[in-house]
C-alpha positions in Angstrom: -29.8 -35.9 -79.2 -30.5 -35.1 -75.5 -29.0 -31.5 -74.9 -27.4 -32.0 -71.6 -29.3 -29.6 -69.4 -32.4 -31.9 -69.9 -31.2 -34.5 -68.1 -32.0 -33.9 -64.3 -29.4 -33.8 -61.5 -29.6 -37.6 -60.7 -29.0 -38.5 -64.4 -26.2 -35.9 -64.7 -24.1 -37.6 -61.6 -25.1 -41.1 -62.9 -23.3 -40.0 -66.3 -20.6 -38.5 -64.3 -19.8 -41.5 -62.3 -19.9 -43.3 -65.2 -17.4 -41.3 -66.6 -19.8 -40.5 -69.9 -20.0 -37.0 -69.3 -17.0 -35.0 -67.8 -17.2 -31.9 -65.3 -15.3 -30.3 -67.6 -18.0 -30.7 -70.6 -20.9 -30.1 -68.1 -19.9 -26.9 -66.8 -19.1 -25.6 -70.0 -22.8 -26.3 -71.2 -24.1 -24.7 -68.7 -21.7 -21.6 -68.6 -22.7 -21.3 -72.4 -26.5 -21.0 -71.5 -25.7 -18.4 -68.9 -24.2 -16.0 -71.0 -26.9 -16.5 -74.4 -30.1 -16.3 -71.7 -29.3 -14.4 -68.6 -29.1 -10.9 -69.4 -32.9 -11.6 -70.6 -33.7 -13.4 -67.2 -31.2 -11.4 -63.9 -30.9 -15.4 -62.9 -27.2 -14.3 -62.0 -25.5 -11.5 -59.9 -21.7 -12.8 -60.3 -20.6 -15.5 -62.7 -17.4 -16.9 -62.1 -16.5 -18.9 -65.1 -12.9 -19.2 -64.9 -13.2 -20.6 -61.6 -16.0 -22.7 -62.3 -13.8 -24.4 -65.2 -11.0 -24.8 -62.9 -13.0 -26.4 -60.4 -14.5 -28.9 -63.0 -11.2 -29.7 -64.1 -10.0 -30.5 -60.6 -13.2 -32.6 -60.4 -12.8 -34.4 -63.4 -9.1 -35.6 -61.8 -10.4 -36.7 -58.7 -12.7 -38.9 -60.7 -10.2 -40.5 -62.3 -8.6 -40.8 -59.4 -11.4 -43.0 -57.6 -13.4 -40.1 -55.6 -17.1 -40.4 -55.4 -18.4 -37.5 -53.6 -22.3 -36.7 -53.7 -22.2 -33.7 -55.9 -18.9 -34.1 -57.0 -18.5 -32.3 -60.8 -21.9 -30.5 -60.7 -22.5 -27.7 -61.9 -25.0 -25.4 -59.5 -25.7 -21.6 -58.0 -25.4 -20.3 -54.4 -27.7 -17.6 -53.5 -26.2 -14.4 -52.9 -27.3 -13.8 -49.3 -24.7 -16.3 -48.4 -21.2 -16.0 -47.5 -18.8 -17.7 -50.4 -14.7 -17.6 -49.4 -13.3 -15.9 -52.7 -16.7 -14.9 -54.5 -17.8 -11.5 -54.7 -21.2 -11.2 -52.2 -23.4 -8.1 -51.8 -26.7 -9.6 -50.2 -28.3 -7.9 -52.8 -26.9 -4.8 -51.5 -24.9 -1.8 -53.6 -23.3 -0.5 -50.2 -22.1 -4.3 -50.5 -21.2 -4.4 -53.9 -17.5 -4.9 -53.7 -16.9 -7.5 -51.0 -15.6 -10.7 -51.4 -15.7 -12.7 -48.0 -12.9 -14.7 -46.5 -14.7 -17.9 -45.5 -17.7 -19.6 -46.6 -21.0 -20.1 -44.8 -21.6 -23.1 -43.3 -24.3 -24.6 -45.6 -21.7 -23.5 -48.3 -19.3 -24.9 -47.0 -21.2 -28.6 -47.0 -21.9 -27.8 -50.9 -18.6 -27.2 -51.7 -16.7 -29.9 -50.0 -19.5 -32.3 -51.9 -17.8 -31.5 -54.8 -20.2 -29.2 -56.4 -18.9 -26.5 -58.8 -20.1 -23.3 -58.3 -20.7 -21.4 -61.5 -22.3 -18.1 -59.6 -24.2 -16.4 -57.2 -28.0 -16.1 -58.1 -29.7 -12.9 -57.8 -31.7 -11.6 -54.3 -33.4 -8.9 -53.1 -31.7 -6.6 -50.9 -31.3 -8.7 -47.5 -33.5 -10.8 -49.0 -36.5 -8.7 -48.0 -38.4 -9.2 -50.7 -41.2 -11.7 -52.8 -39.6 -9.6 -56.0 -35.9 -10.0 -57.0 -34.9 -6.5 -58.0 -32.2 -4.5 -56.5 -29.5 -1.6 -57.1 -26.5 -4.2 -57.6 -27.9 -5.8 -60.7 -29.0 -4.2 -64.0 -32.4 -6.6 -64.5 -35.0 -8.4 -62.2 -35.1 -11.9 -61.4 -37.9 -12.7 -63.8 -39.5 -16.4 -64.5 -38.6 -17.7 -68.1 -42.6 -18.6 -69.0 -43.2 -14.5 -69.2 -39.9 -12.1 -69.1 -42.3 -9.1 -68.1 -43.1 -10.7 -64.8 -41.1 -11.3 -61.4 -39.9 -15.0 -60.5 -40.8 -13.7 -56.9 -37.9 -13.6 -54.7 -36.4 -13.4 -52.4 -34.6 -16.8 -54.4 -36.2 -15.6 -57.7 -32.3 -15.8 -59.0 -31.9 -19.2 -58.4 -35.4 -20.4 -59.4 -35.2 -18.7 -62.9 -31.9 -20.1 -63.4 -33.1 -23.5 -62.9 -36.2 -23.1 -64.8 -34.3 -21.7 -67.7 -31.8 -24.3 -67.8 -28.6 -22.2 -66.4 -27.9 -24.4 -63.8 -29.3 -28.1 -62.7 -29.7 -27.2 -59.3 -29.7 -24.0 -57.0 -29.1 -23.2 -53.4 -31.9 -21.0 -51.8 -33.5 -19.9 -48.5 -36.8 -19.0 -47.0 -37.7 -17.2 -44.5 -41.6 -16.4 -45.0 -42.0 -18.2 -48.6 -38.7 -17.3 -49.9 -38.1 -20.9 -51.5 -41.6 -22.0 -52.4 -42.9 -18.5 -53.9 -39.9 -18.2 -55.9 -40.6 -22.7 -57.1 -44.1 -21.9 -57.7 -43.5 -19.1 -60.4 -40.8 -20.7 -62.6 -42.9 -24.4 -62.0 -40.1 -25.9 -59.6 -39.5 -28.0 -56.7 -38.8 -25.8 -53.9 -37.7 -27.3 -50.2 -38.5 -25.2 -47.0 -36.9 -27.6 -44.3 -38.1 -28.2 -40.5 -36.2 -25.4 -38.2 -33.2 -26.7 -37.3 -32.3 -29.8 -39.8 -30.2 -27.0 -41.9 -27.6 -25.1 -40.0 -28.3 -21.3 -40.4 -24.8 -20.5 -39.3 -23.1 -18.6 -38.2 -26.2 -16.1 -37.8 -29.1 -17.6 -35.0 -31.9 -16.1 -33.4 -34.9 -17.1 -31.2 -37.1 -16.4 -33.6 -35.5 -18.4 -36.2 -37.9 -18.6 -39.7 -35.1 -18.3 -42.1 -33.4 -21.9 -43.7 -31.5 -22.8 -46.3 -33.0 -25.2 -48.7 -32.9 -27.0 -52.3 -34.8 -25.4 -55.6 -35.0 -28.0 -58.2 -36.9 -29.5 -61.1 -37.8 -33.0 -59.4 -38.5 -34.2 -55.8 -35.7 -36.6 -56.1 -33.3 -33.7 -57.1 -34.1 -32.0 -54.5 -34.0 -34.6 -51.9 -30.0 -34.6 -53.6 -28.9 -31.5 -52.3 -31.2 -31.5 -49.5 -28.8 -34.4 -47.9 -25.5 -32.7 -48.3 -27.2 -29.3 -46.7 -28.8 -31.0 -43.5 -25.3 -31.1 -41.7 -25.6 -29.5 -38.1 -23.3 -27.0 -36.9 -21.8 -27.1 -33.4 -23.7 -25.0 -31.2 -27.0 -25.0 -33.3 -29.9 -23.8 -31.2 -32.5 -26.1 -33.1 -31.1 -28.7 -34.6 -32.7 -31.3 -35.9 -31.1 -34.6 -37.3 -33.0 -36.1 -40.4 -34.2 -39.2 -40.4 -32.1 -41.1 -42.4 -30.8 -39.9 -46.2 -33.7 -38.2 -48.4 -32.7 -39.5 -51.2 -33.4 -42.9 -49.9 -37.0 -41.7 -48.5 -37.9 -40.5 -51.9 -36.9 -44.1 -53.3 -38.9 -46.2 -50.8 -42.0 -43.8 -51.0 -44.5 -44.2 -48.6 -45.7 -47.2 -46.2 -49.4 -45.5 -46.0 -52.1 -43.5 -47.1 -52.2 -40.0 -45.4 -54.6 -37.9 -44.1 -54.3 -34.4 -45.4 -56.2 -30.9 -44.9 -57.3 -28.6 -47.5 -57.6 -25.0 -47.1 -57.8 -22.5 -50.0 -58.1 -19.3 -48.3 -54.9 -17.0 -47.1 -57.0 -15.8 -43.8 -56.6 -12.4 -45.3 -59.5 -9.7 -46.8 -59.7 -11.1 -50.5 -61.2 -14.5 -52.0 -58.6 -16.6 -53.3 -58.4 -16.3 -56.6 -59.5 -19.2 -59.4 -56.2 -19.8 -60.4 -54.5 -20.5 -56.8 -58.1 -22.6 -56.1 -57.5 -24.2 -59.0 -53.8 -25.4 -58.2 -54.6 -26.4 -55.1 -57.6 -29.0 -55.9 -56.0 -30.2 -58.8 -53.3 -31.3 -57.0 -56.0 -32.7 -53.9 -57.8 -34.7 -57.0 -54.3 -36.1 -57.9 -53.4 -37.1 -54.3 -56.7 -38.9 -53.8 -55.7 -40.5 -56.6 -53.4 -42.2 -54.9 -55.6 -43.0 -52.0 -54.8 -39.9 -49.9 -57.8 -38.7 -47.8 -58.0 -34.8 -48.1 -60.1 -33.1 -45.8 -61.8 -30.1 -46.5 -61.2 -27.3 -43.6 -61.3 -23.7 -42.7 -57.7 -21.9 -42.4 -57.0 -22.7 -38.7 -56.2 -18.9 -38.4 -56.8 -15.6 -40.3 -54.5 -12.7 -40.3 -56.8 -10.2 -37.9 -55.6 -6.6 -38.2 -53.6 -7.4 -34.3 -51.8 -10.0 -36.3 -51.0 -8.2 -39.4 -49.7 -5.5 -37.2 -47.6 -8.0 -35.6 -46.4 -9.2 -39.3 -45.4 -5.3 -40.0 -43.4 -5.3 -36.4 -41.8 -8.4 -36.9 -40.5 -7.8 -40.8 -39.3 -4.3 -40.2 -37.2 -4.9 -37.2 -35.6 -8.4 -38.8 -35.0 -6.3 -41.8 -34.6 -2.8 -40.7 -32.1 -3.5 -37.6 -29.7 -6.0 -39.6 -29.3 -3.2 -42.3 -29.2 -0.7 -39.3 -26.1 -2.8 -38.2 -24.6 -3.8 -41.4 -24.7 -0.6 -43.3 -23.4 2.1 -41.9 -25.2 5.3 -42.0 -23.0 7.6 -44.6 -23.7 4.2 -47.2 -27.5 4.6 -46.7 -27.7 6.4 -50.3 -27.2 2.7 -51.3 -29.7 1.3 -49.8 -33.7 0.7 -51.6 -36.4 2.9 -51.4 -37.9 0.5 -49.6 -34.8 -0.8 -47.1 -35.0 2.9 -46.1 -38.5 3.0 -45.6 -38.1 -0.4 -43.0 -34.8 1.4 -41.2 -37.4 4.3 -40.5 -40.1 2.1 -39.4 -37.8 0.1 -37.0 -36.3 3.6 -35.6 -39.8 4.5 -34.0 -40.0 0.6 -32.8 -39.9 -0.1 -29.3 -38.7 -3.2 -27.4 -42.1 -3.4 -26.4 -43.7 -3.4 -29.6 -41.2 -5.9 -31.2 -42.2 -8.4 -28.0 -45.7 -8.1 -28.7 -45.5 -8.6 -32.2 -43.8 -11.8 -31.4 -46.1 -13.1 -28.7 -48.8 -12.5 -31.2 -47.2 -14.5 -33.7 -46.7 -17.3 -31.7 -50.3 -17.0 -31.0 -51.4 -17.4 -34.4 -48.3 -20.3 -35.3 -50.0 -22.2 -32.3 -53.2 -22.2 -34.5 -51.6 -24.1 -37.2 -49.8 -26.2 -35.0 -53.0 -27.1 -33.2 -54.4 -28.4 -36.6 -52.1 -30.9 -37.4 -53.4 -33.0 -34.3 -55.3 -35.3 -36.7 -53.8 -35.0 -39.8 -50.6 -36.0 -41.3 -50.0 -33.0 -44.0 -51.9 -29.8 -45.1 -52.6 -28.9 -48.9 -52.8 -24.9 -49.9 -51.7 -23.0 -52.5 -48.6 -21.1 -53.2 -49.7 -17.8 -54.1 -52.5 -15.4 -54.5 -52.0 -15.4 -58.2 -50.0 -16.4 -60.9 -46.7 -14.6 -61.2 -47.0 -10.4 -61.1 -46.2 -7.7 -63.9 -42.7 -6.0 -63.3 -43.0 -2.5 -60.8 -46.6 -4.3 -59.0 -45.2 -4.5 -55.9 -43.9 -0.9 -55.8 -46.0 1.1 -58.2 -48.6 2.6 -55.0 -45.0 3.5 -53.1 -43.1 2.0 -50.4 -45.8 2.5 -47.6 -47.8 -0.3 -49.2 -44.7 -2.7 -50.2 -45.5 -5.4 -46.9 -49.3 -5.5 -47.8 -48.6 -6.1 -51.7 -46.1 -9.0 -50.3 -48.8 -10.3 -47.4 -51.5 -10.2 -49.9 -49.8 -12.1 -52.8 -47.6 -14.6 -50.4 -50.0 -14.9 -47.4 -50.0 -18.7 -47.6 -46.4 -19.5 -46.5 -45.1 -17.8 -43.6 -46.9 -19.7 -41.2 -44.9 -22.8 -41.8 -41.5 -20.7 -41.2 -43.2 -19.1 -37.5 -44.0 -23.0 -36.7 -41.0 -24.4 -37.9 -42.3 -27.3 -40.2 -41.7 -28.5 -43.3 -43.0 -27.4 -46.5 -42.7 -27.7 -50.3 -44.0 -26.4 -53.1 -44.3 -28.2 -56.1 -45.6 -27.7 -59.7 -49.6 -27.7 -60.4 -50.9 -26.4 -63.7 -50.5 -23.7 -66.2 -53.1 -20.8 -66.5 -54.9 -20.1 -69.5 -51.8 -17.7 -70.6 -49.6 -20.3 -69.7 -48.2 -19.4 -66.3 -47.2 -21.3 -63.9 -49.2 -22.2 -60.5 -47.5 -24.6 -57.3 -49.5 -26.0 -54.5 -47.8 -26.0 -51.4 -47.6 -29.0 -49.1 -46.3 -28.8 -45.5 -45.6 -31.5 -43.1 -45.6 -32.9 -39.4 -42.1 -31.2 -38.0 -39.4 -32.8 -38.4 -40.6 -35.3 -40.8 -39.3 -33.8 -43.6 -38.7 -37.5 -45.0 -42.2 -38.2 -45.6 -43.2 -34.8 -47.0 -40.5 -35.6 -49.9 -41.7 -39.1 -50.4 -45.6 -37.8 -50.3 -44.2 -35.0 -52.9 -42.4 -37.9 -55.5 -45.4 -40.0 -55.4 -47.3 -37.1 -56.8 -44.5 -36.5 -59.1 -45.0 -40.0 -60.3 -48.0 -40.5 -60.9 -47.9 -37.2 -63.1 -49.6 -35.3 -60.5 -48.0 -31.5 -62.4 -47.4 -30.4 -65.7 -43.9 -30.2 -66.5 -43.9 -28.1 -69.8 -40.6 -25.9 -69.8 -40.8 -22.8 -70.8 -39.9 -21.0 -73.9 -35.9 -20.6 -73.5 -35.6 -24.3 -73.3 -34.6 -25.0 -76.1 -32.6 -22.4 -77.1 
């Protein structure tokens, strides 16, 4: 018999509409495998059980009475860096580690009156700072189910190991420099970094807005699910973005054309790219010519110079280091990381003029990429430097070389958050030791629509590996 998280999101809301599965039955499943696999994993920071049942009760009766909302009686996990009325939220944060807020965020909000039932908050770095889930709130990393000694990156490494593992069919996740697709590519995911501005980031904004709210998954068409109940504008939205028409449908229809798509293998950083990420990447360029794709080999329009990584450094600590400036105050600071104390002192010696510098000098090298996409519809990269890293790699040479361990390992996707396109990252292969490696593919802005049906056609044609790892079947 087909245990019930094996069936993907789409089946699971088929069988709920159908009435052959009930919320009810569902939820407990999945609340079942939370408790037998998650103290091995740190998928969860707060599981709310009671509530979830309640709330898959309460969606089981507005089934019978005739409702059909998109994710009505699903079961699925809200990062914790988001706001959830009622649910314990700490950001990742001990000083935090108590509050419950009044009122959801806005992206929240459009899950939750879709009917979904929330089962938890998945684990996050502090502030989400991090490509490494570990923090002072919970007891164990975010690690990814195909090797419990190594990090399922971060900062939504809670909600990809939760769907890897089986916890929950679908999670809620954001990016802000690789935060979605990082995360995807170590537990073998789908993993949705939107166009700026086609998911409200409300209420926070910003100028320099790289952070959006997105779907992690284990198929495109998953994905493209929760992907339509997110992409809801808010009132006053400085970039938004209306999508073309529902995602789920895009991924259905597939594609009207070959595209054109470039290659690049190198970060634009010091080191060679490592086989493996090589690897990933053409496999999945031999698979899209497959399907009568052009791929075009071409240099990385722009390489991380030592002005630019400078302006990287600038950039991260005052995001980072000024919000927890602001949220935490100063007698709480005890609370706070090793390495959240180490940006609050590099932002302290930060001037106004270094922070608009470091700015200009990243929309200098966004340009680049922007530039390149003149003839092409798509590019092809990989995900990561490597395959997933050992537990303490990121911190074990001290706080001082944290941003370069995360630029060295993750230098392939914050360029598509500084230009604001759309990116994904989808499975590729397993390594030798059986490890999991995505290839990233990002798209012309705003046309998020076609990067999904580009993404499903891959899918289909058994473009990745989709072996699961060993908790499966547990």
């Amino acid at each position: 018999m087909t245990a019930l998280h094996e069936l993907t999101a789409a089946e699971q809301l088929r069988a709920l509409r159908a009435r052959e599965l009930s919320s009810a039955e569902l939820t407990d499943h999945y609340l079942d495998r939370i408790e037998r696999h998650d103290t091995a994993l740190g998928a969860f920071v707060t599981v709310i059980a009671d509530d979830a049942r309640a709330s898959a009760a309460d969606a089981d009766r507005r089934r019978a009475r005739g409702d059909d909302l998109p994710l009505l009686g699903l079961p699925l996990g809200i990062k914790d860096l988001q706001a959830t009325a009622g649910i314990r939220t700490t950001f990742g944060c001990a000083a935090f580690e108590g509050f419950v807020p009044p009122e959801d965020s806005w992206t929240v909000g459009q899950v939750r009156r879709a009917g979904a039932v929330v089962v938890g908050k998945t684990n996050t770095p502090e502030f989400g700072a991090t490509c490494y889930t570990e923090n002072c709130v919970t007891e164990h990393p975010a690690v990814t189910p195909y090797d419990t000694a190594r990090y399922a990156s971060g900062s939504s490494g809670g909600s990809a190991a939760a769907v890897a593992a089986g916890l929950v069919p679908l999670a809620h996740a954001s990016d802000g420099a690789g935060s979605i697709r990082t995360p995807a590519a170590t537990c073998a995911l789908v993993g949705v970094k939107p166009s700026r501005g086609l998911v409200s980031a409300a209420p926070a904004s910003g100028f320099l807005a790289t952070t959006t709210e997105g779907p992690l998954a284990r198929t495109v068409a998953d994905a493209a699910l929760l992907l339509d109940v997110m992409a809801a504008p808010a009132p006053g939205d400085l970039y938004a973005a209306p999508a073309h028409g529902s995602f789920a449908d895009a991924v259905q229809r597939g594609l009207d054309r070959p595209l054109r798509i470039a290659l690049w293998t190198d970060a634009g950083l010091d080191a060679e790219p490592h086989p493996d990420a090589v690897s990933a990447a053409e496999h999945t360029a031999d698979a899209l010519r497959a399907l009568g794709h052009e791929i075009v080999e071409r240099e990385i329009p722009a390489r991380v110079d030592a002005a630019t990584r400078r302006a990287f450094e600038v950039w991260f600590a005052s995001t980072v280091g000024a919000a927890t400036a602001t949220l935490v105050p100063p007698d709480r600071h005890d609370a706070l990381t090793p390495f959240t104390r180490h940006l609050v002192a590099l932002t302290a010696v930060l001037s106004a003029t270094d922070v608009l510098l470091a700015h200009a000098a990243l929309a200098r090298y966004a340009s680049a990429f922007l530039a390149a996409f003149a003839d092409v519809d798509a590019a092809l990269t990989p995900v990561t430097a490597t395959p997933p890293l050992p537990l303490g790699h990121f911190l074990d040479a001290g706080v001082e070389h944290v941003m370069d361990r995360m630029l060295a390992w993750s230098g392939h996707t914050p360029w598509a958050n500084l230009t604001g396109q759309p990116a994904i990252a989808v499975p590729s292969m397993l390594t030798a030791d059986g490890l999991p490696m995505g290839a990233q593919l990002v798209g012309q802005r705003g046309r998020d629509d076609v990067l999904l049906a580009l993404a499903a056609g891959l899918e289909e044609a058994g473009g990745w590996h989709a072996a699961h790892p060993p908790c499966w079947n547990d």
